[in-house]
N, C-alpha and C positions, 0 to 999 in steps of 0.2 A: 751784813756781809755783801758785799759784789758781785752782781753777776759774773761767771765766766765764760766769755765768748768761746763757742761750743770748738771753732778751726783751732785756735790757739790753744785749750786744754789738751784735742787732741795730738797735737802738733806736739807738746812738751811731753804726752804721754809717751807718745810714738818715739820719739828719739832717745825719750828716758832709758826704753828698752832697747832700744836697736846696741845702746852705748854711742851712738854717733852723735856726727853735728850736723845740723839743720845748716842747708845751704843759705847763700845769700837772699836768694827767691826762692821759695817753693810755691811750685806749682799745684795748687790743692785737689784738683780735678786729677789732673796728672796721678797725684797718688793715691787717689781714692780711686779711680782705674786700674791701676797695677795691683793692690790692693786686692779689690773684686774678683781680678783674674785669678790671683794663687788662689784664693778663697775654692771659684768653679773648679781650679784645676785637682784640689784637696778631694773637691767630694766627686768629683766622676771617679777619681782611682781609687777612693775606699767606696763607692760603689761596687768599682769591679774588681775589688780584693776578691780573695778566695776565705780568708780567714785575719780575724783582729788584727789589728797594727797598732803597736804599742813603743814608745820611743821613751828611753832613759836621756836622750838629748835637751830635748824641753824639759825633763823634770826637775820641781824645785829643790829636790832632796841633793847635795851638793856630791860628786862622785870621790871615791876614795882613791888615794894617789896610787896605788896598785891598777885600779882600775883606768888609769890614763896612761902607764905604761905599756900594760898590755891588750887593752882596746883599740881594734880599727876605727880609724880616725879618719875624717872629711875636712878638708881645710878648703874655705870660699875665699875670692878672693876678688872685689870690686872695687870701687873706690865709692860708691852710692848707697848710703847706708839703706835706701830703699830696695836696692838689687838684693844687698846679702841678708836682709831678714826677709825677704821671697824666697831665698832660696835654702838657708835652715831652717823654715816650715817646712820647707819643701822636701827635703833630703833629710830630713831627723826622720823622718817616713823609714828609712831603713834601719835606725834604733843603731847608728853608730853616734860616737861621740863628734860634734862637729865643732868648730871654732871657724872665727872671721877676719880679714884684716882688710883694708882698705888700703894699704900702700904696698911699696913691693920691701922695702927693708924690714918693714914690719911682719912679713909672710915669709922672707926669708929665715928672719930669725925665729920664727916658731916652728917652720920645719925642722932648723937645726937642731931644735928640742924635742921634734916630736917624732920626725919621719913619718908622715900622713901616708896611708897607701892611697887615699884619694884628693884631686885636687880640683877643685874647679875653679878658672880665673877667668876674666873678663881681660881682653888683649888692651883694651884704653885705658889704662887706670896709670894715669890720666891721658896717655897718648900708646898710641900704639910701640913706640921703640922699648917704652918701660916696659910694656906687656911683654917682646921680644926678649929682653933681657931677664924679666923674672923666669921666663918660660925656660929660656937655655940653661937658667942657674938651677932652676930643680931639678931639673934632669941629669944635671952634673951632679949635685948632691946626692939624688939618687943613687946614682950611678956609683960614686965611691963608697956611699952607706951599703951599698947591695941590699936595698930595697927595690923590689917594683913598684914604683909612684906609679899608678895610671892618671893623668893628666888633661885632663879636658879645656876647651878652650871657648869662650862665649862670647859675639859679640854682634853688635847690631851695623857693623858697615857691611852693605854688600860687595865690595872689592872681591874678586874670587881671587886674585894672586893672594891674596891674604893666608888661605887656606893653606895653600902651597908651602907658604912661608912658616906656617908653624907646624906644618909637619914635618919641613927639612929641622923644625929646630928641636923636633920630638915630641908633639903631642899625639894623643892617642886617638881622640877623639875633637873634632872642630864644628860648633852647630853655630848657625844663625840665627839671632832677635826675629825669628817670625812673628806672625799672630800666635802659632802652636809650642813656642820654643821649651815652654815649661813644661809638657809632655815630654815632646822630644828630649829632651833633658833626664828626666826621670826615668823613662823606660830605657835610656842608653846604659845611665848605670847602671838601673837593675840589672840587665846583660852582664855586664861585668861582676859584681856583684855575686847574681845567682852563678856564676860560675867560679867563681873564690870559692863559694861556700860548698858548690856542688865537689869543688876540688879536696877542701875541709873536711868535708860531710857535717858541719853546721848549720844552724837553720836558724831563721828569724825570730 
């Protein structure tokens, strides 16, 4: 049998899961860096849990259609299949159900379906005007379903009109690609989050 070159195993493994497609180049480094980083960012915050963290989002046991009607839901929204399995690592941490989409018709049409109370998108996907346009469209759809979406928004340009701009068009929250972003990300929602739940009186 052949050997297999350990980049290209990984490389078919990785995307097997993510469900995406490998760009035209990938940068190996590049994602074995981003990589790395959710990894640190995983275990400082279960470091500084107070108690187990446990997520029915990762698990393989497949959920019951009851439980996708009435489960709070996370919907990601990037166009990099590298960002959005960073980041339902990252946010399955709260043990809600999460789903991903990489374009914007395709995230539209699954909030149609679902009405997410959470949303997080990346404003380029693939340029900033589509990001503009998904952003006003949930918030519309929100807005008629009478759901609260809380809607967050991620992106690595530093343009500060930017910000501006998607909170005239209704985001709740708008963070920047720092070195820290994955933190800052995390503890934003919790915020929201613990406050659902403290409104609820539900608990993790």
């Amino acid at each position: 049998m052949p050997s297999i070159d350990l980049d290209n195993e990984f490389l078919e493994l990785f995307y097997n899961i993510t469900n995406s497609k490998p760009p035209k180049e990938v940068n190996l480094l590049e994602l074995k860096n981003q990589l790395i980083n959710i990894v640190d960012t995983l275990k400082e915050l279960n470091n500084n849990a107070k108690k187990p963290i446990f997520s029915k989002a990762i698990s393989p046991i497949p959920l019951e259609d009851e439980d996708l009607k009435t489960g709070t839901a996370i919907l990601i929204v990037d166009d990099l299949g590298v960002i959005t399995y960073q980041l339902k690592v990252l946010l399955s941490q709260f043990d809600y159900d999460i789903d991903c989409s990489q374009e914007i018709y395709d995230a539209v049409n699954k909030y149609k379906k679902r009405k997410y109370k959470y949303v997080v998108m990346d404003l380029f996907i693939p340029t900033e005007r589509e990001g503009f346009i998904l952003l006003a469209e949930l918030k519309k759809m929100a807005a008629a379903s009478g759901v609260n979406t809380i809607v967050g928004v991620i992106t690595a340009s530093p343009r500060k009109e930017i910000e501006q701009q998607c909170k005239m068009r209704g985001a709740d929250f708008f963070l920047e690609k720092n070195s820290d972003w994955q933190n800052s990300l995390f503890n934003t929602m919790k915020n929201y989050i613990d406050a659902d739940k403290g409104e609820s009186g539900d608990d993790y």
